[in-house]
N, C-alpha and C positions, 0 to 999 in steps of 0.2 A: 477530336479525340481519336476517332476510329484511322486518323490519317497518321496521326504522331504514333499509335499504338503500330500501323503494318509496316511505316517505313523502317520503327526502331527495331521491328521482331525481322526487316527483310536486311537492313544491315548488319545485324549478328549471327544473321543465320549465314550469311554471305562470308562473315570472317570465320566465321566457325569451318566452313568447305575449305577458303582459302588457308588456314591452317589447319587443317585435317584435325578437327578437332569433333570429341563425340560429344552432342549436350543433347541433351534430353529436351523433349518443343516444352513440356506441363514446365519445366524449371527455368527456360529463357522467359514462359510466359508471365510466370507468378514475378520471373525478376525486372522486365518491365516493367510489371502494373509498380512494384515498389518502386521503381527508379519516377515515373508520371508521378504516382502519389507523394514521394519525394519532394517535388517541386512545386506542387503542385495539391494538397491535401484536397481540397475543397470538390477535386475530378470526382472524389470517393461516391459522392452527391448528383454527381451528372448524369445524366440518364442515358449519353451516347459514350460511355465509358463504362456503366455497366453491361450497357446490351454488345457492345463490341468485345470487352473480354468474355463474358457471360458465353458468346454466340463461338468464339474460338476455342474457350475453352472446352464446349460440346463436341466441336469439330475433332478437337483432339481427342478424346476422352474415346471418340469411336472410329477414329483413323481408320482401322485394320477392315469395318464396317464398308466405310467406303470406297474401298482399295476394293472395286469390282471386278472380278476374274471373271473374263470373257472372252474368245478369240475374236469377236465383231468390237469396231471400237469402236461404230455409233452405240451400239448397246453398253458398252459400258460407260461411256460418256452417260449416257441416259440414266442410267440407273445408278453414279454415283450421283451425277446431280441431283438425281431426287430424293437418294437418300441423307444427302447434304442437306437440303431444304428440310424433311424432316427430322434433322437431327437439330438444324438452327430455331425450327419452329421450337420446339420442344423445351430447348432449352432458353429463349428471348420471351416465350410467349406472357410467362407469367409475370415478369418486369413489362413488358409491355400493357398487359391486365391490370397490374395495379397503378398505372400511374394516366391510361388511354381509357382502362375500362371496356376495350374493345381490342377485337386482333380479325384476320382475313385470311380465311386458308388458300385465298390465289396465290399467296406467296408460295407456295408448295410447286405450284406450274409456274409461275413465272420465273423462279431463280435457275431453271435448267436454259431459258434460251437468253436471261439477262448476262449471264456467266460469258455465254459466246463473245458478248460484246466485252463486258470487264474487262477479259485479260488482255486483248489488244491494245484498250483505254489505259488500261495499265502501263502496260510496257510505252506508251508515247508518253505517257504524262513523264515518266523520270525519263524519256530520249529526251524531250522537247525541256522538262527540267535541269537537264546537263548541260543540256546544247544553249541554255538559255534564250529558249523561245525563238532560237534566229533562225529555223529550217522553216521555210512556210508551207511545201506540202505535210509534215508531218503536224505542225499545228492546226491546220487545215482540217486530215484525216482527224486529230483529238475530236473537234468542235464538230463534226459529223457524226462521231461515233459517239458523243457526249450526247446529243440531240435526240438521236434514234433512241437511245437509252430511256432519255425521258419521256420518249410517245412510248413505246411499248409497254414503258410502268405504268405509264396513265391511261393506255387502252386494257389492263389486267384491271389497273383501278375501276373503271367503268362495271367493271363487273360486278361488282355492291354486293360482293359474296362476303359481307360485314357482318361480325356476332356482335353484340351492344348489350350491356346490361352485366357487365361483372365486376364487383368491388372486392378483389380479396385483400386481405389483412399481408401486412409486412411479415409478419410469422408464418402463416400459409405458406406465401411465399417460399421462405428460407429452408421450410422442411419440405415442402417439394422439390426444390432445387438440393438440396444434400440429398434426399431419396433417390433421384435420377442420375446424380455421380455416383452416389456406392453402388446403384446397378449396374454404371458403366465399368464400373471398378472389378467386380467380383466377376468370379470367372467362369463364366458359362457362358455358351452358345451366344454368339452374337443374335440370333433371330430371335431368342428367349429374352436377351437386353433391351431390342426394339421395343417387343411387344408388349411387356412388364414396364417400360417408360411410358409408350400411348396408353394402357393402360391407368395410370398413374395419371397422366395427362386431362384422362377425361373425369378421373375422378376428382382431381384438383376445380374441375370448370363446372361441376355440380357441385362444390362447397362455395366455390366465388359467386356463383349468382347472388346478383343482386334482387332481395324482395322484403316489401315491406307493405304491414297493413297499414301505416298510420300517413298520415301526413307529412312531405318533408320542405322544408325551406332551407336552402343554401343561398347565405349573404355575401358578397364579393366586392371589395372594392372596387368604385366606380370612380370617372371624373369629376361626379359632383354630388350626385346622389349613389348608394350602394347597385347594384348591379346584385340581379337577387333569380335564383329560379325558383319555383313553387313546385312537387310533384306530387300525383298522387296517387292513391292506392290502385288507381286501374291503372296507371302507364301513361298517365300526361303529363308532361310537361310545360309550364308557364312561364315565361322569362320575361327578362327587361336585361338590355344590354349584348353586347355580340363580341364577348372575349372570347379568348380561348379556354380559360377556364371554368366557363360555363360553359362552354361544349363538351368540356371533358365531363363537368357532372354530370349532364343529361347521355351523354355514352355510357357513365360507370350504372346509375341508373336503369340506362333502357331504355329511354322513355320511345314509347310507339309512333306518341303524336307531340309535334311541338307546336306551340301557340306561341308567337308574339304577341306580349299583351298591347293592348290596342288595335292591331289587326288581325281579328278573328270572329270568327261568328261567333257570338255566344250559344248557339243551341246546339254547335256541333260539340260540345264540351260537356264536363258532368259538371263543374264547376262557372260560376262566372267570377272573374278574376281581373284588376285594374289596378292600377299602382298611380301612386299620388307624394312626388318627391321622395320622402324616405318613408313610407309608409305602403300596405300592401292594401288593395278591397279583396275582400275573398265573400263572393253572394252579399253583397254589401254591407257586409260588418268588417271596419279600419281596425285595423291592426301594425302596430311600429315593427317597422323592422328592427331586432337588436342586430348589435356586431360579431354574430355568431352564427354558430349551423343548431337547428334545434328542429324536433317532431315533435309533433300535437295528433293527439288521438283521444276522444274522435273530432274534437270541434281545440281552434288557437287559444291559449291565451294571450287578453289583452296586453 
């Protein structure tokens, strides 16, 4: 999605120069999204079709922001990029929150020296896509610079500067996300727009915490039996199963500590926890798993 969405916004922008014509980016981009949604309704639903318009639409909304006046052009390189990054965090963060449960502020330092490499990767991809793959040093350079790309994001990765433990609500959401446009909107000091959006930002991530006193079990279809985590009011998490949507629970959660049930000590736990087909032991009293997400406070029902 994010490739259909740059190629269709980089060939209208292209005919728009070529005809000296004035469009406005917010009206090419809303006309995209209709033309993808057009075709395509179900994108509305995708999660790389929100965060890609979502993340351009921020970009836009603070252009003039990032347009760094500087006579040094490492410094401005610098400091648009990083205000790029904090304009994408800002705006992606809380679609990424409700759907990951988690987000990483290395993204903030890593997009100013991943950018160096993008745009070259760029411009080869549509050389080598015109050219139809037949120049072998510039395929060559692609797959070199594609490569590098991905150690550098996986040595930022390494850095496990990871928040865990936010569930905000679809609603949250949306009025945070309109709150952060009408600031960008309304007319004042760009350094007043910043600071009133991180503000905004960090108040949105003390509503999204996730916390609870009681008990929780989320059931997940499994291959044969449910696929189920347990958590509890300290921050442990108990599982059976290794999808991904059981990782995302235990993200949206928090949990500090996870347990594989069957491989764990039981005394390093406050709970002892064992599962038997569709069924959970929680300190040895069975309990059916139902086909549903439900909390028990202070002890399950059977």
């Amino acid at each position: 999605m994010p490739v259909v969405r740059a190629s269709f916004l980089g060939i209208l922008y292209l005919i728009s120069k070529l005809k000296y014509l004035k469009v406005n980016s917010l009206n090419l981009l809303f006309f995209v999204g209709f033309i993808v949604l057009l075709f395509s309704p179900d994108s509305l639903f995708s999660v790389s079709f929100q965060l890609s318009f979502i993340a351009v639409l921020g970009l836009l909304l603070y252009s003039d922001l990032l347009n760094v006046r500087h006579k040094n052009a490492v410094v401005r390189y610098i400091g648009s990029s990083f205000l790029m990054s904090v304009v994408a965090v800002l705006f992606t963060a809380p679609v990424v929150l409700y759907y990951f449960g988690k987000f990483s502020l290395t993204t903030i330092i890593a997009t100013p020296v991943l950018v160096l490499l993008l745009f070259p990767y760029l411009f080869l991809s549509v050389f080598n896509l015109f050219s139809c793959f037949s120049f072998y040093p510039a395929v060559y350079l692609m797959d070199v610079l594609g490569n590098l790309f991905i150690d550098i994001n996986s040595f930022f990765g390494k850095w496990n500067f990871v928040h865990y433990g936010f569930s905000p609500s679809v609603f949250s959401v949306i009025i945070y996300i309109f709150l952060v446009i009408a600031v960008a909107l309304y007319k004042i000091n760009n350094f007043y727009k910043i600071s009133i959006s991180v503000a905004l930002f960090f108040v949105f991530l003390n509503f999204s915490k996730s916390s609870s006193e009681q008990w929780e079990v989320y059931v997940l279809k499994g291959k044969r039996y449910p696929d189920f985590v347990v958590i509890s009011p300290y921050g442990e998490c108990f599982f059976k199963g290794f999808s991904r949507r059981l990782k995302t629970v235990m993200d949206k959660k928090g949990c500090r500590k996870r347990f594989l049930i069957g491989y764990y000590d039981r005394y390093e736990s406050v709970a002892q926890i064992e599962s038997d087909r569709g069924a959970v032991i929680i300190n040895g009293v069975k309990y059916r798993l139902e086909n549903r997400n439900y909390r028990f406070y202070p002890a399950p029902v059977k």
